[in-house]
mmCIF file as gemmi writes it, N, C-alpha and C atoms, coordinates in Angstrom:
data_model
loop_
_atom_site.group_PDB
_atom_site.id
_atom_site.type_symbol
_atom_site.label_atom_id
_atom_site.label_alt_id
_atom_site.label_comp_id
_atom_site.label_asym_id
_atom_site.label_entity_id
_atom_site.label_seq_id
_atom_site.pdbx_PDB_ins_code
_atom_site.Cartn_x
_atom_site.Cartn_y
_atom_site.Cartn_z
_atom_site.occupancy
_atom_site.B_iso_or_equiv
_atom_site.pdbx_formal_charge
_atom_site.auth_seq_id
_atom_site.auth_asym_id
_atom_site.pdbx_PDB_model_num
ATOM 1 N N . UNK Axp A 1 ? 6.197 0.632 -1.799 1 0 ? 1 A 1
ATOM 2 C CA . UNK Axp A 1 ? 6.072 -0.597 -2.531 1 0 ? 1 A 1
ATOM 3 C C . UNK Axp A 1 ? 6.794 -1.68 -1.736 1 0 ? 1 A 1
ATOM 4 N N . UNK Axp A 2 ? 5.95 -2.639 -1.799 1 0 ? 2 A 1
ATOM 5 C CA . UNK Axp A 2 ? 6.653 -4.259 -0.981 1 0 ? 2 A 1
ATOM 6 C C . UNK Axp A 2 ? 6.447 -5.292 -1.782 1 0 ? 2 A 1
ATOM 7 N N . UNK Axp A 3 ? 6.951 -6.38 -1.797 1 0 ? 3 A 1
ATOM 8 C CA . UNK Axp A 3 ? 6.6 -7.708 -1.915 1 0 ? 3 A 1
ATOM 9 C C . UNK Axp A 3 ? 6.177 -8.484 -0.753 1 0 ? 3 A 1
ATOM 10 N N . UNK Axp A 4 ? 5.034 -9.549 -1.511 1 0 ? 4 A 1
ATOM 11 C CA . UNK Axp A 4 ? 4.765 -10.848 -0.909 1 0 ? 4 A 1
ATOM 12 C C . UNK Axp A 4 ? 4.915 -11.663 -1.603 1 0 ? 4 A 1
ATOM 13 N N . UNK Axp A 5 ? 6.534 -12.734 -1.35 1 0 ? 5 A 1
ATOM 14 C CA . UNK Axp A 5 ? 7.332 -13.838 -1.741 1 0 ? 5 A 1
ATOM 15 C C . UNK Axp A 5 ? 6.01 -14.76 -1.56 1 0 ? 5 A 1
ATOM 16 N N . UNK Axp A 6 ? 5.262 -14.573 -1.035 1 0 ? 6 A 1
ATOM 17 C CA . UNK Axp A 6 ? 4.029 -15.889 -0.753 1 0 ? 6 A 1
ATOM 18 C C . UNK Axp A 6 ? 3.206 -16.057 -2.087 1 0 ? 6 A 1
ATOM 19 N N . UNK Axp A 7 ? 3.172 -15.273 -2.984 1 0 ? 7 A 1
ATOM 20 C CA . UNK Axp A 7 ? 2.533 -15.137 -4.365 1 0 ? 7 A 1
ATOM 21 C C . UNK Axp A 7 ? 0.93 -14.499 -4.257 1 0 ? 7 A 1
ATOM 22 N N . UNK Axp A 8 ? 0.722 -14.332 -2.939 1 0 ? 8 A 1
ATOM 23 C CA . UNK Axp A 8 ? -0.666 -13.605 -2.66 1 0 ? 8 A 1
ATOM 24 C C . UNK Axp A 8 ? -0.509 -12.138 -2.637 1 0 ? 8 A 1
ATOM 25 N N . UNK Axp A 9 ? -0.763 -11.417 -3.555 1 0 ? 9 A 1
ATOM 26 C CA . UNK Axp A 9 ? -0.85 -9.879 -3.402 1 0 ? 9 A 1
ATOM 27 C C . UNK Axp A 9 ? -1.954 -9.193 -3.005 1 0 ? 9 A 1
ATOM 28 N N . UNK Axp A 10 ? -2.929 -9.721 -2.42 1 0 ? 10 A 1
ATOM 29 C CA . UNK Axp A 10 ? -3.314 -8.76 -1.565 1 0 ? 10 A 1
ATOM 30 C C . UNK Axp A 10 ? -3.51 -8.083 -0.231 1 0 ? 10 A 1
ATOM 31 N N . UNK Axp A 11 ? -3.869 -7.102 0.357 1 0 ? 11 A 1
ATOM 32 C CA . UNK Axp A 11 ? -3.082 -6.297 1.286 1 0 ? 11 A 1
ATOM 33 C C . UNK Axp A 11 ? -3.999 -7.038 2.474 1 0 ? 11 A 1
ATOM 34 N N . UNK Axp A 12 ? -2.794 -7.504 3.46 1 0 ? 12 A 1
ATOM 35 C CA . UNK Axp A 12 ? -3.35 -8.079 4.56 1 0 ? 12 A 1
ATOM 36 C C . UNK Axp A 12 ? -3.723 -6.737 5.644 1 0 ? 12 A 1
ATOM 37 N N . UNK Axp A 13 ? -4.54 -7.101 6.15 1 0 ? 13 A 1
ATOM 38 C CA . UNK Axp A 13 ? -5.049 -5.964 8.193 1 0 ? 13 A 1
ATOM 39 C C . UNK Axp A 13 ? -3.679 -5.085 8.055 1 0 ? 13 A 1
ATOM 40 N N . UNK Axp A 14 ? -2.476 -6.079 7.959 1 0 ? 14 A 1
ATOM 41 C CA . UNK Axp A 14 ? -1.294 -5.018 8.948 1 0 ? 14 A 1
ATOM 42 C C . UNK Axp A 14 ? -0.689 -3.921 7.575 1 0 ? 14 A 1
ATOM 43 N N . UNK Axp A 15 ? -0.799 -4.772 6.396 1 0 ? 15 A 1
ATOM 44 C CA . UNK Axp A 15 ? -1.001 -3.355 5.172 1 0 ? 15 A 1
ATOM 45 C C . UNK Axp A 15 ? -1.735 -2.078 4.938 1 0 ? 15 A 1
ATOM 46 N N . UNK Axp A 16 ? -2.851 -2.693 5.267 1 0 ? 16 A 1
ATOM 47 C CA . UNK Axp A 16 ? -3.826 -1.309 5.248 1 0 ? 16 A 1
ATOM 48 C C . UNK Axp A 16 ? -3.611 -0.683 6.524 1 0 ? 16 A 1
ATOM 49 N N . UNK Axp A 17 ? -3.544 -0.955 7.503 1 0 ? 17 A 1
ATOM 50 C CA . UNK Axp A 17 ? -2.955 -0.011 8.924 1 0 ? 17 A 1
ATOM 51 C C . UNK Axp A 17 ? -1.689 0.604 8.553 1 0 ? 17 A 1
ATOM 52 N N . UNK Axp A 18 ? -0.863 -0.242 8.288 1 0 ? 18 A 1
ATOM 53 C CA . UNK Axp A 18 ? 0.864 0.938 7.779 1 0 ? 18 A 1
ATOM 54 C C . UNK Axp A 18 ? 0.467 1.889 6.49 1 0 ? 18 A 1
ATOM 55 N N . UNK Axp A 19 ? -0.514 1.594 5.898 1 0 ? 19 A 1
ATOM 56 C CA . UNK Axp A 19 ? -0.454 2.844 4.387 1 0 ? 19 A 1
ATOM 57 C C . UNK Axp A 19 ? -1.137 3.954 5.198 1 0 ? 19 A 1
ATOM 58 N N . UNK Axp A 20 ? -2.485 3.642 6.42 1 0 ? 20 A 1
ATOM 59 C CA . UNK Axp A 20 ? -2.954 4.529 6.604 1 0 ? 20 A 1
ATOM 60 C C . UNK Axp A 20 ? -2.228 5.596 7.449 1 0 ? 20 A 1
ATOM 61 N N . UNK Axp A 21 ? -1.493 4.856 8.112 1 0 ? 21 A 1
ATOM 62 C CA . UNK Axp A 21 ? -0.743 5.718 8.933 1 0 ? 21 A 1
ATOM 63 C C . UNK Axp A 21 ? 0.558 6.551 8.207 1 0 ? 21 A 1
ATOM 64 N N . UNK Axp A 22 ? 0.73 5.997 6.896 1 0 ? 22 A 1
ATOM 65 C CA . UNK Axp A 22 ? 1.957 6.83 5.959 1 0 ? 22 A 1
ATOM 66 C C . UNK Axp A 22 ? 0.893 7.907 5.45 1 0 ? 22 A 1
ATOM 67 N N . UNK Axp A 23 ? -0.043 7.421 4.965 1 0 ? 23 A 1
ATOM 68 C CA . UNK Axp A 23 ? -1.251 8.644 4.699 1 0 ? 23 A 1
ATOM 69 C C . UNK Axp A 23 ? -0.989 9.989 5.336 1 0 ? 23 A 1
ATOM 70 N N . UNK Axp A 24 ? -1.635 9.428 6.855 1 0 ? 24 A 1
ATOM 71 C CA . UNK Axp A 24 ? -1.704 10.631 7.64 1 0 ? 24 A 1
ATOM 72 C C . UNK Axp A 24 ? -0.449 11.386 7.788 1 0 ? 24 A 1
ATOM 73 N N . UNK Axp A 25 ? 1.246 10.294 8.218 1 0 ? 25 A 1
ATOM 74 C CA . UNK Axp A 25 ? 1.904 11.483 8.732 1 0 ? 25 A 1
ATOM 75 C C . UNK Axp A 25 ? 2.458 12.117 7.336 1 0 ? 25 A 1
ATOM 76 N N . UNK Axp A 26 ? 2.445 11.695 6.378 1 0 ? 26 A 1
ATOM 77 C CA . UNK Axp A 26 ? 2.314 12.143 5.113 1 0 ? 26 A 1
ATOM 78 C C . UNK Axp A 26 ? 2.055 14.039 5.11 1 0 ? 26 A 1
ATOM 79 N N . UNK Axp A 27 ? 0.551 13.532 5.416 1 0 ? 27 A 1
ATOM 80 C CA . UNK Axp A 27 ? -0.488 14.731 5.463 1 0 ? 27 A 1
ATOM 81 C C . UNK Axp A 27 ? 0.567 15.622 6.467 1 0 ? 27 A 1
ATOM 82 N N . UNK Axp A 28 ? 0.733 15.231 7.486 1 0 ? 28 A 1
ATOM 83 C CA . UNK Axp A 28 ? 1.602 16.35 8.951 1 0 ? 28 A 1
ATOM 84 C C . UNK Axp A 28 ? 2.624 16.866 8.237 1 0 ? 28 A 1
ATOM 85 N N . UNK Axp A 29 ? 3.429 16.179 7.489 1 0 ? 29 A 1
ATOM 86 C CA . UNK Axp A 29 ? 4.426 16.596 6.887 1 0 ? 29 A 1
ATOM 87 C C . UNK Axp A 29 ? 4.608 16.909 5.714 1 0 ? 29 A 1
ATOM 88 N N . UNK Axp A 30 ? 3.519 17.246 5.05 1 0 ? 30 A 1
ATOM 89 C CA . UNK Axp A 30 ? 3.054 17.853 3.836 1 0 ? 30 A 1
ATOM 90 C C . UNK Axp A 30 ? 3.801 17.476 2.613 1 0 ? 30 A 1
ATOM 91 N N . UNK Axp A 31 ? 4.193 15.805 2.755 1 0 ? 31 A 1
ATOM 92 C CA . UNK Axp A 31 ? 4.739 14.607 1.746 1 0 ? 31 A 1
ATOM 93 C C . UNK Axp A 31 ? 3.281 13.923 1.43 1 0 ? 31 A 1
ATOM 94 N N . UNK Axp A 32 ? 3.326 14.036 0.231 1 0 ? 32 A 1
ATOM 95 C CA . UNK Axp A 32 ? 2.13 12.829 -0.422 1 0 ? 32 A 1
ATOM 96 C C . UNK Axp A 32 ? 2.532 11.702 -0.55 1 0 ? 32 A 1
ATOM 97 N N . UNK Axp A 33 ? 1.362 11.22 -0.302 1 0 ? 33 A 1
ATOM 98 C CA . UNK Axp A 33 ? 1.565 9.842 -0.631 1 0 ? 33 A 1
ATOM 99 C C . UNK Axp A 33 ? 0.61 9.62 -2.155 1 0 ? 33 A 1
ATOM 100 N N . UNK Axp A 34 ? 1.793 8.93 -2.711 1 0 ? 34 A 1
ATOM 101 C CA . UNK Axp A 34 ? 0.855 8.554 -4.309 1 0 ? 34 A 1
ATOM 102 C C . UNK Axp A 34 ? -0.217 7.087 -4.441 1 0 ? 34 A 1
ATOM 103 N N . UNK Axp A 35 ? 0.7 6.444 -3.63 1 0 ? 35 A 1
ATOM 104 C CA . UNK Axp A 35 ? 0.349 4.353 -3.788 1 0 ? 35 A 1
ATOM 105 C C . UNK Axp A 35 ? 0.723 3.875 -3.067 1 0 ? 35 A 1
ATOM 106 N N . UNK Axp A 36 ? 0.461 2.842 -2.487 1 0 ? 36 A 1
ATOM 107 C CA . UNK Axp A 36 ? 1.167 1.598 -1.925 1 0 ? 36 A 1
ATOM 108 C C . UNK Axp A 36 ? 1.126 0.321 -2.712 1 0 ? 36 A 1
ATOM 109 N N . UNK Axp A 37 ? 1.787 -0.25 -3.334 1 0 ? 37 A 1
ATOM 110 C CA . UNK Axp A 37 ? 2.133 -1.121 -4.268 1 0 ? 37 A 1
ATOM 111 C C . UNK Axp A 37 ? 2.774 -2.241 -3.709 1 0 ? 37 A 1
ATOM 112 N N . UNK Axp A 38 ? 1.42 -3.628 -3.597 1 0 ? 38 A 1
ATOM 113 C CA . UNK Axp A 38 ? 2.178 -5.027 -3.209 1 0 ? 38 A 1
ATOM 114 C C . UNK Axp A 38 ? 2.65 -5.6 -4.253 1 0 ? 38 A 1
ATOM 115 N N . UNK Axp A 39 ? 3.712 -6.174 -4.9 1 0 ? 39 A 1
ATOM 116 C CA . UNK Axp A 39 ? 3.964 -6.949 -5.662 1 0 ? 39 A 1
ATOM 117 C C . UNK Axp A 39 ? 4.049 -8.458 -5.506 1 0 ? 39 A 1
ATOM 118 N N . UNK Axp A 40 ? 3.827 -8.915 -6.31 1 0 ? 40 A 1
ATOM 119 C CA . UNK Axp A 40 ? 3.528 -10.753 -6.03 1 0 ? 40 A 1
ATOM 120 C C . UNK Axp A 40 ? 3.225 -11.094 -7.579 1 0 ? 40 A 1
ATOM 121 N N . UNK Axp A 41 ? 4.555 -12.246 -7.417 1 0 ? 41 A 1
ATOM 122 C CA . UNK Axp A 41 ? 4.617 -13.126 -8.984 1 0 ? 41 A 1
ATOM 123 C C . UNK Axp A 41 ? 4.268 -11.796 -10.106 1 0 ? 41 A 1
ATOM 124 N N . UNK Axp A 42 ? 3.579 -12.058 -10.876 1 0 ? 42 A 1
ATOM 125 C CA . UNK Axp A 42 ? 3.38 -11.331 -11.802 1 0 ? 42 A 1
ATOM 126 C C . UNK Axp A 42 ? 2.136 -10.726 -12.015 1 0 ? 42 A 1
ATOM 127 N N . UNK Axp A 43 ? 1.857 -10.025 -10.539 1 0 ? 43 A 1
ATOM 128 C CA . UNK Axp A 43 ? 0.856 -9.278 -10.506 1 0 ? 43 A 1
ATOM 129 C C . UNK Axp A 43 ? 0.516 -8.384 -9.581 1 0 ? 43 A 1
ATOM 130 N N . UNK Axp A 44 ? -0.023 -7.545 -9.359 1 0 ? 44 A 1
ATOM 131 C CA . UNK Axp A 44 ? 0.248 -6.254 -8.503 1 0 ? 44 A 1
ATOM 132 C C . UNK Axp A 44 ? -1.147 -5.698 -7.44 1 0 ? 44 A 1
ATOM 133 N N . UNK Axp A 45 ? -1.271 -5.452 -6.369 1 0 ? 45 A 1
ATOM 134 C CA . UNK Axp A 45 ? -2.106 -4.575 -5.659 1 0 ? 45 A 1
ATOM 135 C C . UNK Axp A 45 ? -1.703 -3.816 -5.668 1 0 ? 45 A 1
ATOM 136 N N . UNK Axp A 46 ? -2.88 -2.25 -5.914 1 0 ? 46 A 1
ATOM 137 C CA . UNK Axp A 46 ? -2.602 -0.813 -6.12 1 0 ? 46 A 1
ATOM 138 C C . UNK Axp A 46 ? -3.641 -0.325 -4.98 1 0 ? 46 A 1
ATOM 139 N N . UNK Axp A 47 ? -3.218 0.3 -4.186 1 0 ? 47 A 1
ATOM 140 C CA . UNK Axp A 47 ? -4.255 0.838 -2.609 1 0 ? 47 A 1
ATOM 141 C C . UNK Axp A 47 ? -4.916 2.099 -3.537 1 0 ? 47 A 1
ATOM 142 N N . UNK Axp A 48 ? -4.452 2.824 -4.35 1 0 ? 48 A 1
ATOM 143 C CA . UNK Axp A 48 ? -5.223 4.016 -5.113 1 0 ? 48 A 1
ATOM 144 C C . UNK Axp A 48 ? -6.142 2.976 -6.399 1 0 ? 48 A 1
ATOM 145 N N . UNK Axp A 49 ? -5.855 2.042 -6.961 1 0 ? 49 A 1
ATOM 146 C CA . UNK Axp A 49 ? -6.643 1.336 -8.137 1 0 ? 49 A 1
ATOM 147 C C . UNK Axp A 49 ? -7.953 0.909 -7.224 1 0 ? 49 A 1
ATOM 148 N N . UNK Axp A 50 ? -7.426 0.547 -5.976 1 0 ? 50 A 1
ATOM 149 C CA . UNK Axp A 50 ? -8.362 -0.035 -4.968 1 0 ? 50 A 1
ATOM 150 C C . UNK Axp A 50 ? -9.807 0.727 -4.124 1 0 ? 50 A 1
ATOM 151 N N . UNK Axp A 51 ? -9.063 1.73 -4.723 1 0 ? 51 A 1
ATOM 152 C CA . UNK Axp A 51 ? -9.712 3.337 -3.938 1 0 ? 51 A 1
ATOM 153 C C . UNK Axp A 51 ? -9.486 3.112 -2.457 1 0 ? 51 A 1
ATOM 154 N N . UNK Axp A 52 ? -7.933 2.876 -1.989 1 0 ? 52 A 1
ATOM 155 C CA . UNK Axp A 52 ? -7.963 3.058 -0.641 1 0 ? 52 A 1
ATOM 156 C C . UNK Axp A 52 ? -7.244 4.178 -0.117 1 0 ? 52 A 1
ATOM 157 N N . UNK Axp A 53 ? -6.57 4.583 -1.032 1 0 ? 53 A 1
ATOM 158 C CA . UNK Axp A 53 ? -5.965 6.158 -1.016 1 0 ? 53 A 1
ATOM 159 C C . UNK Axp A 53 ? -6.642 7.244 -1.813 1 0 ? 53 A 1
């Protein structure tokens, strides 16, 4: 989970490259990953609501 102080929550290029890569070494190291969760103002991006996990 992160914030964007900018009030835009959704996941920029360099977001979806860092979840995918927590994904995978995730997977190597047989840690799940549940979500990646942007927060912004009073509202939220979910990478699994998103179906990106």
């Amino acid at each position: 989970m992160h914030n964007h102080p900018s009030g835009n929550c959704n996941a920029s290029e360099e977001d979806r490259n860092l979840t995918k890569k927590l994904v995978e070494a995730g997977k190597i190291l047989d840690i799940p990953v549940f979500d990646h969760i942007i927060i912004a103002g009073n509202t939220y991006y979910s990478f699994v609501e998103k179906g990106l996990i």
